[in-house]
C-alpha positions in Angstrom: -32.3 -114.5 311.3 -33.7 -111.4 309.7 -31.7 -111.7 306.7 -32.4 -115.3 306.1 -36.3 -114.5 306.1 -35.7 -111.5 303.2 -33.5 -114.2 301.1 -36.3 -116.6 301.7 -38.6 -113.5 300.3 -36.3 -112.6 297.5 -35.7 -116.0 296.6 -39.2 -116.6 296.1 -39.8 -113.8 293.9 -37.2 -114.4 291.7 -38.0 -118.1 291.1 -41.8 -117.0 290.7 -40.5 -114.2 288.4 -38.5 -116.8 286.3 -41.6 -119.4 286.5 -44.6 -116.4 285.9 -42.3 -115.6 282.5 -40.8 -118.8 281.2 -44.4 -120.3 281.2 -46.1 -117.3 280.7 -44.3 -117.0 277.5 -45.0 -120.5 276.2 -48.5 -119.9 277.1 -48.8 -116.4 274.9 -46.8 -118.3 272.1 -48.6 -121.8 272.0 -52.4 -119.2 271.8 -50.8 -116.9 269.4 -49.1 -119.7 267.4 -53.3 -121.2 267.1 -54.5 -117.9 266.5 -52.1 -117.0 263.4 -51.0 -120.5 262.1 -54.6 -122.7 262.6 -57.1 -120.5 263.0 -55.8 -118.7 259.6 -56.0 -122.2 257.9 -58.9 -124.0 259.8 -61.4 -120.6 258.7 -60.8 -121.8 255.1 -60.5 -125.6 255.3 -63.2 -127.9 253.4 -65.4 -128.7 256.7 -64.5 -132.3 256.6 -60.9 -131.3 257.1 -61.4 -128.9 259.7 -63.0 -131.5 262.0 -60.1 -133.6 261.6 -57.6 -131.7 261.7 -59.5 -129.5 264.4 -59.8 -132.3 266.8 -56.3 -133.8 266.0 -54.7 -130.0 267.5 -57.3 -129.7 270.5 -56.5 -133.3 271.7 -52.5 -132.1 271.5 -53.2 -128.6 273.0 -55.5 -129.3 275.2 -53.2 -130.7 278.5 -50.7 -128.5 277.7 -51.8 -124.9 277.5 -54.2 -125.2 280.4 -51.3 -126.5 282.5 -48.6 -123.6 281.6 -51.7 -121.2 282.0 -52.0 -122.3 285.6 -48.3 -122.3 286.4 -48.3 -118.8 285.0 -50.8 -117.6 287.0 -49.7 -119.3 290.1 -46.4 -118.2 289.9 -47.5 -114.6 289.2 -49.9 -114.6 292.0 -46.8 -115.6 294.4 -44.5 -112.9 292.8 -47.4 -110.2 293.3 -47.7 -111.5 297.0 -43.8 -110.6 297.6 -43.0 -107.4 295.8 -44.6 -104.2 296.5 -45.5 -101.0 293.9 -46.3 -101.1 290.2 -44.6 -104.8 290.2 -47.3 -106.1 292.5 -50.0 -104.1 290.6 -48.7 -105.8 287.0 -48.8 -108.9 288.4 -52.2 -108.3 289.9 -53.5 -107.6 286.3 -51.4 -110.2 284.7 -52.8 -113.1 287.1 -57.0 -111.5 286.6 -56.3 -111.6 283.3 -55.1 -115.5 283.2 -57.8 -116.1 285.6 -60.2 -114.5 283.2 -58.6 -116.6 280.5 -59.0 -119.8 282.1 -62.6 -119.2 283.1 -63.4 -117.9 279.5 -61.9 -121.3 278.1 -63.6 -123.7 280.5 -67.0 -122.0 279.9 -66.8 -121.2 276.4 -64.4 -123.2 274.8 -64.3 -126.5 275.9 -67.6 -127.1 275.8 -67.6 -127.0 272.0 -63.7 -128.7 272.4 -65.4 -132.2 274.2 -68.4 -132.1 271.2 -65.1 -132.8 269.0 -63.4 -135.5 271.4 -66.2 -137.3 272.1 -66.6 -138.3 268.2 -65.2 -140.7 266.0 -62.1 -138.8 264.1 -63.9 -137.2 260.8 -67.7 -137.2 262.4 -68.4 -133.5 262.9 -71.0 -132.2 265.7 -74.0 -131.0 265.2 -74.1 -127.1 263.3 -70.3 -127.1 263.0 -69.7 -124.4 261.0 -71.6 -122.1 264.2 -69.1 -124.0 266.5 -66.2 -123.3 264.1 -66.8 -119.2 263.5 -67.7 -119.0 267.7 -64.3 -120.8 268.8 -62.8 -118.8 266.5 -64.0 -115.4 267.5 -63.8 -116.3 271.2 -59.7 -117.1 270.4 -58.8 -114.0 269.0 -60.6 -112.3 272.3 -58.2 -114.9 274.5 -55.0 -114.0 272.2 -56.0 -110.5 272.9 -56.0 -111.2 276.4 -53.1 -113.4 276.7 -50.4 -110.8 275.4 -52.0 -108.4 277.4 -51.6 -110.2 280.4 -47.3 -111.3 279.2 -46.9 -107.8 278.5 -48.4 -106.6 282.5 -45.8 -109.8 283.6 -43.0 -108.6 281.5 -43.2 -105.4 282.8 -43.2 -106.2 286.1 -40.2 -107.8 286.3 -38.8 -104.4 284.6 
């Protein structure tokens, strides 16, 4: 019965490992593929093409990142839960620092995200060009944070 209860354990932290690193990954790469690909090109876009082209990539983006973000974090909260040592403490920092992400994006950044949504494709809200440089400087702070956090993950799986 006893060793039933550790595979259960075991079992757990490897599928959390797996889950905490597969999604963790494509939640570092989809906010570091903005931060070098669109954020690059939307800083030096013609305004009326960065509110179309900004709203157009928050619409895609916006379900999906927020959803691996979560699964990441989940998963590393369960994998901290059942291991022990510098692989619980990594996975502590990894899952504050997701947390921190999330919070970070729900206050800051979709606020300005939903002025975009809830206009016409092409209208831009009200002093854009502040919204623009503000997401933009709040990003590189969450890319910052993001490969910090896959990096504590990584590591504790190692």
């Amino acid at each position: 019965m006893e060793g039933r209860s550790t595979y259960g354990i075991d079992m757990l932290a490897h599928v959390s490992a797996w889950l905490m690193l597969a999604c963790g990954g494509l939640f570092a790469g989809g906010i570091l593929f903005v931060a070098v690909e669109r954020v690059n090109q939307w800083r030096r876009m013609p305004l009326d093409q960065y509110v179309v082209d900004f709203r157009r990539s928050v619409y895609r983006l916006d379900p999906f990142l927020p959803i691996l973000g979560t699964v990441t974090t989940v998963a590393a909260g369960l994998f901290a839960l059942n291991t022990r040592g510098c692989s619980a403490v990594l996975a502590w920092m990894g899952v504050s620092l997701n947390a921190a992400i999330i919070i970070t994006s729900i206050v800051i950044a979709e606020p300005i995200n939903a002025r975009f949504r809830r206009l016409l494709e092409g209208q831009a809200p009200a002093n854009v060009d502040q919204l623009r440089v503000r997401w933009r400087k709040f990003h590189m702070v969450r890319t910052a944070m993001v490969l910090a956090s896959l990096s504590c993950l990584a590591a504790a799986v190692l």
